[in-house]
C-alpha positions in Angstrom: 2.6 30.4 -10.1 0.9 28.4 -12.6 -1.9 25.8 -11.2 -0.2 23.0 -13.0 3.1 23.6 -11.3 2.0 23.0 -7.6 4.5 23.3 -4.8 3.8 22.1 -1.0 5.4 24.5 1.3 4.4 22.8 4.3 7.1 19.6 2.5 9.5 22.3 1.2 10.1 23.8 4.8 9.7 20.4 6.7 6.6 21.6 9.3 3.4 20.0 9.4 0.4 21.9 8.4 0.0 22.6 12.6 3.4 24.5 12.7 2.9 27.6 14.3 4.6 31.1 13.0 7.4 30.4 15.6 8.3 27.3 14.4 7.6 28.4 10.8 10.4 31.1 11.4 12.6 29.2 13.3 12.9 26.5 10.3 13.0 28.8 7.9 16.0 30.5 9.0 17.5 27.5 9.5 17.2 25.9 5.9 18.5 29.7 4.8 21.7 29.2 6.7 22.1 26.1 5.0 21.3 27.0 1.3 22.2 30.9 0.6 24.1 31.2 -2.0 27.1 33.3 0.3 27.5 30.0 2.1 27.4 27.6 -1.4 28.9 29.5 -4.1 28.7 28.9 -7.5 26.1 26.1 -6.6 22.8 26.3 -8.5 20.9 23.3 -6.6 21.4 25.4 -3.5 20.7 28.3 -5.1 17.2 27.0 -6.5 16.5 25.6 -2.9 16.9 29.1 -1.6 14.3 30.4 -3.6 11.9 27.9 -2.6 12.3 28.0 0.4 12.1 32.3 0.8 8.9 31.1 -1.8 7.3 29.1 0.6 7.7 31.2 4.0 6.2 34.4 2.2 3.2 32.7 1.8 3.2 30.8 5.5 4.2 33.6 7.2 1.7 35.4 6.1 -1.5 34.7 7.6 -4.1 36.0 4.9 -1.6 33.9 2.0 -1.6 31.1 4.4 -5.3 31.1 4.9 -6.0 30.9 1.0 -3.4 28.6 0.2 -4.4 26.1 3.0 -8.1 26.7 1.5 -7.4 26.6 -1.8 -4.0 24.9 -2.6 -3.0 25.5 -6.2 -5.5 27.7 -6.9 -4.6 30.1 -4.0 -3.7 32.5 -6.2 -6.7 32.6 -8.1 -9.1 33.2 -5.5 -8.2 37.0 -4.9 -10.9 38.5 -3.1 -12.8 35.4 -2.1 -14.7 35.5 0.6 -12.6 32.2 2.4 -12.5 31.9 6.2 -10.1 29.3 7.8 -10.4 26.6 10.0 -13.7 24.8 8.5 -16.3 28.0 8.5 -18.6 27.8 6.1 -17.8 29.1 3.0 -20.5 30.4 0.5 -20.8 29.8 -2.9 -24.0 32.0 -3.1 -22.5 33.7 -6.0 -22.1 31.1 -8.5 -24.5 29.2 -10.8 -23.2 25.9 -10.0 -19.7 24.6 -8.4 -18.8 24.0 -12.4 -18.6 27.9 -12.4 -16.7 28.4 -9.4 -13.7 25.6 -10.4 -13.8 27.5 -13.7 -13.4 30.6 -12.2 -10.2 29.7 -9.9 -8.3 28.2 -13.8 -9.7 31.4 -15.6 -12.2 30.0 -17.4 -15.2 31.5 -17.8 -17.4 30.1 -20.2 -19.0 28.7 -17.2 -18.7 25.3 -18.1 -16.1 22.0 -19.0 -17.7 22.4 -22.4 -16.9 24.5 -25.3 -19.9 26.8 -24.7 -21.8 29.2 -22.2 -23.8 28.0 -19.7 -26.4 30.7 -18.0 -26.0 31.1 -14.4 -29.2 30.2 -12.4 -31.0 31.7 -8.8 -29.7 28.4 -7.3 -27.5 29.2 -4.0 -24.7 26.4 -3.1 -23.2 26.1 -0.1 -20.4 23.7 0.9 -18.3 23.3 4.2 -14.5 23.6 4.0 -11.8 21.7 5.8 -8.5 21.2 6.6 -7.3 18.4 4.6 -3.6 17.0 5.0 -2.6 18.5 1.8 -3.1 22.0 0.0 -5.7 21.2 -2.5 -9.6 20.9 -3.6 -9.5 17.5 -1.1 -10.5 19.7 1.6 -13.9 20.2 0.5 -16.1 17.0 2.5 -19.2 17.1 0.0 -16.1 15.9 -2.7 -14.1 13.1 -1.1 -10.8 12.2 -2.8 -11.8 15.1 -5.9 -8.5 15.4 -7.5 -9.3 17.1 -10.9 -12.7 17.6 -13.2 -13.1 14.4 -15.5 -10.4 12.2 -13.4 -12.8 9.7 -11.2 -11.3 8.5 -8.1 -10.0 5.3 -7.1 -10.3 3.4 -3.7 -7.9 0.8 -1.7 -9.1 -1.2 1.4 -7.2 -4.4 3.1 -9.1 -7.4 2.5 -7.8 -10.1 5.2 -8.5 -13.9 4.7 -8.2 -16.9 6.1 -5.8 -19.4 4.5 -9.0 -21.4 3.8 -11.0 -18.7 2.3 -8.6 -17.3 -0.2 -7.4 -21.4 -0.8 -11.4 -22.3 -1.8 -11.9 -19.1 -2.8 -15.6 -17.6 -1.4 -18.1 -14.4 -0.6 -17.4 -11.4 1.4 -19.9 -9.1 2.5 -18.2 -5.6 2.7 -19.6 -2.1 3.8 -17.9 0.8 2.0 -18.6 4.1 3.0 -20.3 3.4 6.0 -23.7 2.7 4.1 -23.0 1.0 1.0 -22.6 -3.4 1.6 -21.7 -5.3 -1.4 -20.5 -9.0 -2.0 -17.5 -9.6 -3.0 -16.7 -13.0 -4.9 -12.8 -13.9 -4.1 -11.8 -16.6 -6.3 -10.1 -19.9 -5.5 -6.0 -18.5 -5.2 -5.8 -15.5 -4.2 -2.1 -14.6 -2.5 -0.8 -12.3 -0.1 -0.4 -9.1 -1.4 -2.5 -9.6 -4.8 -5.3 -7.3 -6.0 -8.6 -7.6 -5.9 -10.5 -5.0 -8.4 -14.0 -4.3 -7.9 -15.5 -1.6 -10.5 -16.9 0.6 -10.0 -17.1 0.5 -6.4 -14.5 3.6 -5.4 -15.1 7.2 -4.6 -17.3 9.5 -6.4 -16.2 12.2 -9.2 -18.4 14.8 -8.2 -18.2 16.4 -11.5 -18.6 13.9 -14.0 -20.4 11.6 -11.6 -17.8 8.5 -12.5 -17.1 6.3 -10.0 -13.2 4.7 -9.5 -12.8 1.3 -9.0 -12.8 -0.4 -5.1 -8.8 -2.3 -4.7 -9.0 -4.9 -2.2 -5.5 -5.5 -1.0 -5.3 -9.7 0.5 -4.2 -9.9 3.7 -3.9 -13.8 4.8 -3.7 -15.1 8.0 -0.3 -17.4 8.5 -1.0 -20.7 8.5 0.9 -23.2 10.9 2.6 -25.6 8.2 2.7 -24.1 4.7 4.4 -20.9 4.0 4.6 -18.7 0.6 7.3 -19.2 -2.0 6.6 -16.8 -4.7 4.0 -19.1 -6.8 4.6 -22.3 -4.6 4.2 -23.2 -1.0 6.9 -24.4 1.0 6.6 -26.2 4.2 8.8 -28.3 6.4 8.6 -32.1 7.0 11.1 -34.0 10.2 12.6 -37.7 9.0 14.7 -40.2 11.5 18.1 -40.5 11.0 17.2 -44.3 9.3 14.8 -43.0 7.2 16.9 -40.7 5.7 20.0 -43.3 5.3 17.7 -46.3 4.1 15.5 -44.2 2.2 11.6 -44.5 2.7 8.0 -43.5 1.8 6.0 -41.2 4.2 2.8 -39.3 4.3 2.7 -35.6 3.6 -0.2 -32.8 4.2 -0.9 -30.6 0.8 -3.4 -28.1 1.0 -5.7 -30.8 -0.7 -5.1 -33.4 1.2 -2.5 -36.2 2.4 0.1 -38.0 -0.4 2.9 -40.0 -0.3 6.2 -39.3 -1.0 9.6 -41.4 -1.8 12.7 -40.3 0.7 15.9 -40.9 -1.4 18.7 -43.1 -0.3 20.7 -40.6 1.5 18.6 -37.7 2.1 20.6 -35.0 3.8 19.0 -32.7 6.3 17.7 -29.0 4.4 17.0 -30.5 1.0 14.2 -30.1 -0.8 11.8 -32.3 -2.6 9.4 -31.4 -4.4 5.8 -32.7 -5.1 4.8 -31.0 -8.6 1.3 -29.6 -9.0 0.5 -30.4 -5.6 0.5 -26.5 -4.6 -1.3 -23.1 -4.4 -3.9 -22.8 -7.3 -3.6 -20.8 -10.2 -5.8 -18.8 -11.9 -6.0 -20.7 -14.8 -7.0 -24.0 -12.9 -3.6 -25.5 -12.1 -1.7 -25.6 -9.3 1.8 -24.8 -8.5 4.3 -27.2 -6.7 4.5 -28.2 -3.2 8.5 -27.9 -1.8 8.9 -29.9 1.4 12.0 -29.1 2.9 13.4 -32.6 5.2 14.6 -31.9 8.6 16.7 -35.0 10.2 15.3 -35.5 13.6 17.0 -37.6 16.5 14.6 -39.5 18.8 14.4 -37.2 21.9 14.6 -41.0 23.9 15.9 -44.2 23.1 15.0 -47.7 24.4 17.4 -49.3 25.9 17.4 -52.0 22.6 17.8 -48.6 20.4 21.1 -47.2 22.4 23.2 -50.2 22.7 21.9 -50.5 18.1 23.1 -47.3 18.3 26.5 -47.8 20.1 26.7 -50.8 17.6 26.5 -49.0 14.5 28.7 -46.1 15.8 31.5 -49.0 16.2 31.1 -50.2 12.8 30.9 -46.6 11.1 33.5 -46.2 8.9 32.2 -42.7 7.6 33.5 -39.9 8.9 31.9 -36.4 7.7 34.4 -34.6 9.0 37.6 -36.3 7.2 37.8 -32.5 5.2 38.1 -30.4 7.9 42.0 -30.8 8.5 42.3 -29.2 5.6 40.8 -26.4 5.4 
């Protein structure tokens, strides 16, 4: 099996990496049941699963195959003889120049180098620790966190959670990465739930070319009370009294820069929107995006005495009825 053409068995049969040979069998001849081609003929997707799937419990029932594949992942195969031992011994490299000549080795390359020529082996001994990593593959080597391939440096992801203050302002974070490493991070004035925040050259270490990926901070906010998210504006909801929204009036409303004024229309009908433009989340480009305030109609929870019998009053002289429709519906 070609290196480039990697299968996982452990996905193929549906066990975890833990599965015992019981289990291993057990699934297996279930899935065999369900694709041989005596029980689906004439179908080559079921055919092609059956393969894979005899494919992958030769190698798991075996526990030499298994050993090297867990070990090794795509390059299983290459390893032949190896001197391997499973469940995080120590595995010695003793008989290689440099880790350079032992990855070459496992793709058939011997020039013993990435380059185009020959590089002498020396006396030095290297010795790493192996380790069970969650999937087949070189990841399983701790001296080489997140090593996926030889020039390919690796790339890093961590929440970064804010207050709504801090990502509104913008300001400094002091982060530790790695468990030694503390930067400062500068998060500018607008970052939104769910954005990116790209730090370079901050990831995980190539171990071969010695590149370093970039750090992505994923922003986390806290939820704040009154304003809520709406794509690139913020939305938030604002209570009126039944005359304000019949008369019409002018009332204060919070933005996240401070306290304006705002015109209620003649008429304003409970769950419509007005919105204050520019008086929003900020933009990267120094701007700001609108500000929707959604109007709630809210009875008085109590009424004077003066305010009921105004109130019986009015209800006398109403000659609107919303409701004239209904009938015929």
């Amino acid at each position: 099996m070609p290196s480039t053409d990697f299968k996982d068995y452990y996905n193929i049969l549906g066990v975890s990496k833990s599965a015992g040979e019981a289990e291993v069998k057990r699934v297996f001849r279930k899935l065999a049941r369900q694709y041989h081609p005596d029980m689906n003929p004439g179908d080559r997707t079921a055919e092609a699963k059956f393969k894979e799937i005899s494919e992958a419990y030769e190698v798991l029932s075996d526990p030499d195959k298994r050993r090297k594949y867990d070990q090794f992942g795509q390059y299983w195969h290459q390893v032949g003889g190896a001197q391997a031992s499973a469940g995080g011994a120590d595995f010695d490299f003793g008989q290689y120049g440099s880790f350079d000549d032992f990855i070459n080795e496992l793709l058939g390359r011997f020039s013993g180098g990435f380059g185009t020529g020959a590089s002498p082996r020396t006396e030095r001994s290297y010795s790493y620790r192996t380790s069970t990593s969650s999937s087949p593959g070189f990841s399983g080597f701790e001296n080489f966190p997140g090593f996926n391939s030889p020039g390919m440096a690796t790339d890093s992801e961590a929440e970064l959670r804010l207050t709504f203050t801090e990502a509104l302002h913008g300001a400094e974070k002091r982060l530790t990465i790695g468990g030694s490493e503390t930067i400062t991070v500068r998060i500018p004035a607008g970052a939104k739930p769910d954005s990116r925040i790209r730090v370079k050259g901050k990831g995980q270490l190539n171990p071969l070319t010695q590149a370093r990926g970039d750090l992505y901070l994923n922003v986390k906010l806290d939820p704040h009370p009154f304003f809520k998210f709406d794509k690139d504006n913020l939305l938030c909801e604002v209570p009126i009294t039944p005359d304000e929204a019949v008369l019409g009036a002018k009332i204060d409303v919070p933005t996240p820069t401070g306290t304006v004024s705002m015109n209620i229309p003649v008429g304003t009908k409970s769950g419509q929107a007005l919105r204050l433009r520019g008086k929003g989340w900020p933009r990267p480009k120094g701007e700001h995006g609108d500000l929707v305030v959604k109007i709630q109609i809210t009875p008085p929870p109590q009424l004077s005495t003066a305010e009921r019998e105004l109130y019986e009053k009015l209800a006398s002289l109403r000659c609107f009825n919303p409701r004239s429709t209904l009938p015929r519906i």
